[in-house]
N, C-alpha and C positions, 0 to 999 in steps of 0.2 A: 767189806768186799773190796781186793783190791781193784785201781782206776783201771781201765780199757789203755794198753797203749797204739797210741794212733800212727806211730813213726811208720814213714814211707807207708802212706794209704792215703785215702779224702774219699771223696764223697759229692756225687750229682746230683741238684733234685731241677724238677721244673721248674724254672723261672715265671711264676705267675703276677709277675710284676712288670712282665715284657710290654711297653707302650710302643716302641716302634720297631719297625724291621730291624734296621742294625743293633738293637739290643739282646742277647745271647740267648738262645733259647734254655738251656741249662745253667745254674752257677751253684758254686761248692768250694767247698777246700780242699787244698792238698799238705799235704808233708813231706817235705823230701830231707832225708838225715835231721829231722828236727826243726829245720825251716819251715813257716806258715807260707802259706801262698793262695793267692784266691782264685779259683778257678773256672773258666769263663767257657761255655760251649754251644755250636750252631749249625745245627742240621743244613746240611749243604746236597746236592747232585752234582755226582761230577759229569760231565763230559758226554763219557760211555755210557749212563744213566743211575751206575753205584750210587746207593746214598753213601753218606759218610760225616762225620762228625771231626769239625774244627775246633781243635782251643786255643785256649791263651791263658798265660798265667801272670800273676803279677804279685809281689811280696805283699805282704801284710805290714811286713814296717819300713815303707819308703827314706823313713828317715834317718835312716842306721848308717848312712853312709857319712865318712868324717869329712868338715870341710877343707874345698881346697886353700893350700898354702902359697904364697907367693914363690915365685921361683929362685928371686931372690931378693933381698931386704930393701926397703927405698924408703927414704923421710921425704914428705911431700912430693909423689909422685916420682921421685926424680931418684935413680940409685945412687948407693955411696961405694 
């Protein structure tokens, strides 16, 4: 059977691991072009009285980003 492709889709479920308020009522995944991302969500009221649902998203691999480089070359601190 082939696999389920998940590209641009995710997935809510109840957070029943919420210990306090500011913890997200919902969390899930998302995919966006192939990107993992985790996804965070919190039954809110606004104002007028709408409910409405906030998220937030955050990568899956924080650590993909390359480190930075000096701007320019220096032996002990000190440039040449």
């Amino acid at each position: 059977m082939p696999e389920y492709d998940n590209t641009n889709s995710g997935v809510f479920f109840v957070n029943d691991r919420k210990q306090k308020e500011t913890h997200p009522d919902y969390t899930g995944k998302l995919n966006v072009e192939g990107k993992e991302f985790y996804l965070k969500g919190w039954k809110k009221t606004a104002k007028s009285g709408a409910n409405f649902l906030s998220v937030a998203i955050d990568p899956v691999d924080k650590g993909g980003a390359a480190p930075k480089q000096p701007t320019s070359p220096t032996i002990d601190n000190e440039p040449f």
